[in-house]
C-alpha positions in Angstrom: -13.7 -8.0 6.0 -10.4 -6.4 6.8 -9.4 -2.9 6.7 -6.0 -2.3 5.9 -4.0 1.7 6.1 -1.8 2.3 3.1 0.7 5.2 3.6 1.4 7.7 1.5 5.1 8.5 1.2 5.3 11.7 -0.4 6.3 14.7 1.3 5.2 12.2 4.5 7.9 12.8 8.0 8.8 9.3 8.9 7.7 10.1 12.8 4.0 10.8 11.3 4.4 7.5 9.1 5.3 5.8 12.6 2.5 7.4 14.6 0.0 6.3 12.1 1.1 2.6 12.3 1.8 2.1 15.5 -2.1 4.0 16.3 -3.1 0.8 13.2 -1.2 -1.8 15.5 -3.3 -0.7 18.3 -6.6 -1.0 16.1 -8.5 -3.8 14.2 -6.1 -3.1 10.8 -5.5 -6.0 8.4 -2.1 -4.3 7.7 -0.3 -1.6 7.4 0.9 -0.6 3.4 3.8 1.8 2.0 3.7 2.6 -1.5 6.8 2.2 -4.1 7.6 6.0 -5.1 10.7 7.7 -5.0 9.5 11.2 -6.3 7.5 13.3 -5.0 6.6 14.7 -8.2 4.1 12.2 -9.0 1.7 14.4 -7.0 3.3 17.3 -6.8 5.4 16.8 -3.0 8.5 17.9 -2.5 9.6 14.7 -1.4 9.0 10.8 -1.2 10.4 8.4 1.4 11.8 4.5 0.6 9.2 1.9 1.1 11.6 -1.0 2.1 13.5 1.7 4.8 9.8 2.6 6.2 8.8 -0.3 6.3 11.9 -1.6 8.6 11.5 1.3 11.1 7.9 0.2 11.1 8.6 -3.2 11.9 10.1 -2.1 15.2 7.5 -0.2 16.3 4.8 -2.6 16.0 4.0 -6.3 17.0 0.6 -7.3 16.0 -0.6 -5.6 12.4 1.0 -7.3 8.8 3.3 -5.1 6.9 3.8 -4.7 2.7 4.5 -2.8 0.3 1.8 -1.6 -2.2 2.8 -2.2 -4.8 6.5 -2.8 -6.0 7.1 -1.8 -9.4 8.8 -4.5 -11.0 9.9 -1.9 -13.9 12.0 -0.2 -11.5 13.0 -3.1 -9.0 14.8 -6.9 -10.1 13.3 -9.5 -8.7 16.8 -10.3 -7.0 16.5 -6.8 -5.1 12.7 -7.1 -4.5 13.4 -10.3 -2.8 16.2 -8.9 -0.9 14.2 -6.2 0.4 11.2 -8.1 1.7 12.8 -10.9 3.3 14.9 -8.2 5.1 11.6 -7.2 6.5 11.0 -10.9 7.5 13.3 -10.8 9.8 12.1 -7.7 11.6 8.8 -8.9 11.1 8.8 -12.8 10.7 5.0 -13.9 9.8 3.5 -10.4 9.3 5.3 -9.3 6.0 3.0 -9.6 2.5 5.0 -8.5 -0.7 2.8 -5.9 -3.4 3.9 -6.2 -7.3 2.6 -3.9 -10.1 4.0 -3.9 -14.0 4.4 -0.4 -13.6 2.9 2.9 -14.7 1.6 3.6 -18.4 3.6 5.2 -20.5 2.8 9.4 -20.4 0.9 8.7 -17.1 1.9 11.2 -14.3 3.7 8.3 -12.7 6.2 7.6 -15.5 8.4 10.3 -14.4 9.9 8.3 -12.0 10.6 5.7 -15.1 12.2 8.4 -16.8 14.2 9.8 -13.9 16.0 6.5 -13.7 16.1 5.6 -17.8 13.5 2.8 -17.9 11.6 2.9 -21.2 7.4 1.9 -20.3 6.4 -0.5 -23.0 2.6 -1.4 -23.9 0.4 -3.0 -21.1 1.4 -6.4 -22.4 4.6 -5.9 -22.7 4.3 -4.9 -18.9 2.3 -7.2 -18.1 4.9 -10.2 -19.3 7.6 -8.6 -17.3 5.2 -8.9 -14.2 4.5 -12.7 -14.9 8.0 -12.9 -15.2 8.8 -11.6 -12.2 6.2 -13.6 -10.3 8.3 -16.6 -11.6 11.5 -15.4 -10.7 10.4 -14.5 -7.3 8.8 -17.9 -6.5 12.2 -19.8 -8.0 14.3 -17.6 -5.5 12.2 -18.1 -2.4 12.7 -22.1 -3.3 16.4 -21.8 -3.9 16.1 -22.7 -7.6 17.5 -19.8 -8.6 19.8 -17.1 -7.7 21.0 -18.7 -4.7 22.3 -17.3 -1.3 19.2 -14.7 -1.3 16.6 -15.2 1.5 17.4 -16.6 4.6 15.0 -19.8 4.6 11.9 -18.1 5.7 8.7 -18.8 3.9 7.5 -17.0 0.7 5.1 -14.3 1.6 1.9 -14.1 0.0 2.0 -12.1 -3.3 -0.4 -9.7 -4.1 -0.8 -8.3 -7.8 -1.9 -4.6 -7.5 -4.3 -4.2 -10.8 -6.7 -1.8 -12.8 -7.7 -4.3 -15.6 -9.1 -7.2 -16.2 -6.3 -8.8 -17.8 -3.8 -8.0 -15.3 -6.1 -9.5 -12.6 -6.1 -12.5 -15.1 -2.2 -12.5 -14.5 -2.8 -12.4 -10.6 -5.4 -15.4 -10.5 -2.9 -17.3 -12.1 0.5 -16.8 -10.8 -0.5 -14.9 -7.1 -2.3 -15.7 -3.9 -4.2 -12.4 -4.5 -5.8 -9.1 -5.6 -5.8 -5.4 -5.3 -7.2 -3.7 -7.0 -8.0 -0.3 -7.7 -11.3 2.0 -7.6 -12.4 2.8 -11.3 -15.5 3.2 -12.8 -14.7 -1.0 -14.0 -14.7 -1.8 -10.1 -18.3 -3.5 -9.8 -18.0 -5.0 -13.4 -14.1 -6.8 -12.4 -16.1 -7.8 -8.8 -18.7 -9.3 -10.6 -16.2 -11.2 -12.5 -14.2 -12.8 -9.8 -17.2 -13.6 -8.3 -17.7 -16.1 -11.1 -14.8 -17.2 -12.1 -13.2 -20.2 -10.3 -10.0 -18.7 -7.9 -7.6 -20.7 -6.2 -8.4 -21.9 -2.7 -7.4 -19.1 -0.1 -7.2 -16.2 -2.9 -7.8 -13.2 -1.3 -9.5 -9.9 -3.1 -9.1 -6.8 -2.1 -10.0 -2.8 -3.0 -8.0 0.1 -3.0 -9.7 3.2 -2.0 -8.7 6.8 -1.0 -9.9 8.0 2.8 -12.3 11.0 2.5 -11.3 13.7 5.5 -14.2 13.1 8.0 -15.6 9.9 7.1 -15.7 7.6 9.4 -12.4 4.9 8.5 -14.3 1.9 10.6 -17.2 1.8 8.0 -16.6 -0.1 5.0 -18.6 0.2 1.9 -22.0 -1.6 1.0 -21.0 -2.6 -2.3 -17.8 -4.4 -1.1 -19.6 -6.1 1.8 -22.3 -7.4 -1.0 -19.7 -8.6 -3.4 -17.6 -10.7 -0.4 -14.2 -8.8 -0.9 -11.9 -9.5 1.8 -10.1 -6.4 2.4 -10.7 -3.0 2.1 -7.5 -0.4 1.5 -7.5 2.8 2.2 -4.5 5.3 1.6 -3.4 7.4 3.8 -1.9 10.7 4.4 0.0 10.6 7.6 -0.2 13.9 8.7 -3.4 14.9 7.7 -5.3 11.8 8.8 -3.3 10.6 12.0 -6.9 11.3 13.8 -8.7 8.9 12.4 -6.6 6.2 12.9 -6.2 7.1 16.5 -9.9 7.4 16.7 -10.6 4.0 14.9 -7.7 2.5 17.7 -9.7 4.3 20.8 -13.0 2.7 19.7 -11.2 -0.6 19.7 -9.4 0.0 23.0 
């Protein structure tokens, strides 16, 4: 099983953001993640940084780790732009790039201020969950030149993660993506259980998105992902606050 780093953005310097992947590129890390948030005020910060910017400057600092973003919201971002924006990042980083969708946040959850900030009205989780399985489509038709033409540069399709918290958005990413993330909730060992059984394409990859605990030790990962054969573990990050841990993980490797 992998362990990937995601980094938070908010209130984040981009030199601690760089410290803590280039420390992951030096370590046994799947990849390295920035999340899609352009307000701080989702967790009280004073600030967020740009995934797609972070995620270039990354990209020069680094040679061996993947990078993605975790997860783009495809409320606030067009297909046309998402795709843009990641094969951008092919080019910095040709082979290592994976691209992160979500339908976005709930309506009169603490992350649909950002949807208000820029006028997007949330609908209900299915009507969000048909603009992310449009999406999906209109990604895959602009990577093969079907549509909107004149937008990547030729180089493969990265794999597509869905970032979900239900069931029936990991329905949507069975279908339509080459994997899973998905969240920590009470539902986790249930929607494990699940996947377990159902029948998944060939090479679809599951993976869990956890929060590092201050102190515990980042190379361990949990028993009850081991058991139920996920493939990566995420963990989110604070850059600042838990450069050491990274560094330690990438000494014990070294």
């Amino acid at each position: 099983m992998l362990t990937d780093l995601v980094i938070n953005p908010f209130g984040a310097h981009l030199a601690d953001m760089l410290a803590v992947a280039k420390a992951a590129d030096a370590a046994d890390v799947g990849a390295v993640w920035v999340t899609d948030h352009f307000s701080g005020n989702v967790v009280g910060a004073p600030w967020s940084r740009d995934p797609f910017v972070c995620l270039g400057a990354i990209a020069a600092v680094t040679q061996h780790v993947d990078l993605g973003v975790l997860v783009a919201n495809v409320t606030n971002r067009h297909a046309v732009q998402l795709a843009s924006g990641i094969n951008s990042l092919q080019s910095l980083a040709p082979g290592r790039v994976r691209l992160g969708v979500g339908s976005g946040a709930a309506p009169d959850s603490r992350f649909s201020v950002e949807h208000d900030m820029v006028g997007k009205q949330l609908g209900d989780l299915a009507t969000r969950q048909a603009m992310l399985t449009d999406t999906i489509g209109q990604l895959r038709r602009i990577w093969s030149a079907d549509e909107f033409d004149a937008v990547t540069d030729g180089a493969p399709m990265p794999p597509v993660i869905v970032g979900a918290s239900s069931w029936a958005t990991i329905e949507v990413a069975i279908e339509l993506a080459d994997g899973v993330n998905i969240r920590r909730t009470a539902r986790l060992a249930d929607q494990l259980e699940r996947l377990a059984a159902a029948d998944l394409p060939d090479d679809f990859e599951v993976s869990v998105l956890d929060f590092f605990t201050p102190g515990a030790d980042l190379g361990a990962t949990p028993s009850d992902l081991i058991e139920a054969g996920v493939d990566r573990h995420i963990v989110t990050m604070w850059p600042g606050r838990d450069l050491a841990a990274v560094e330690g993980l990438a000494a014990r490797i070294l």
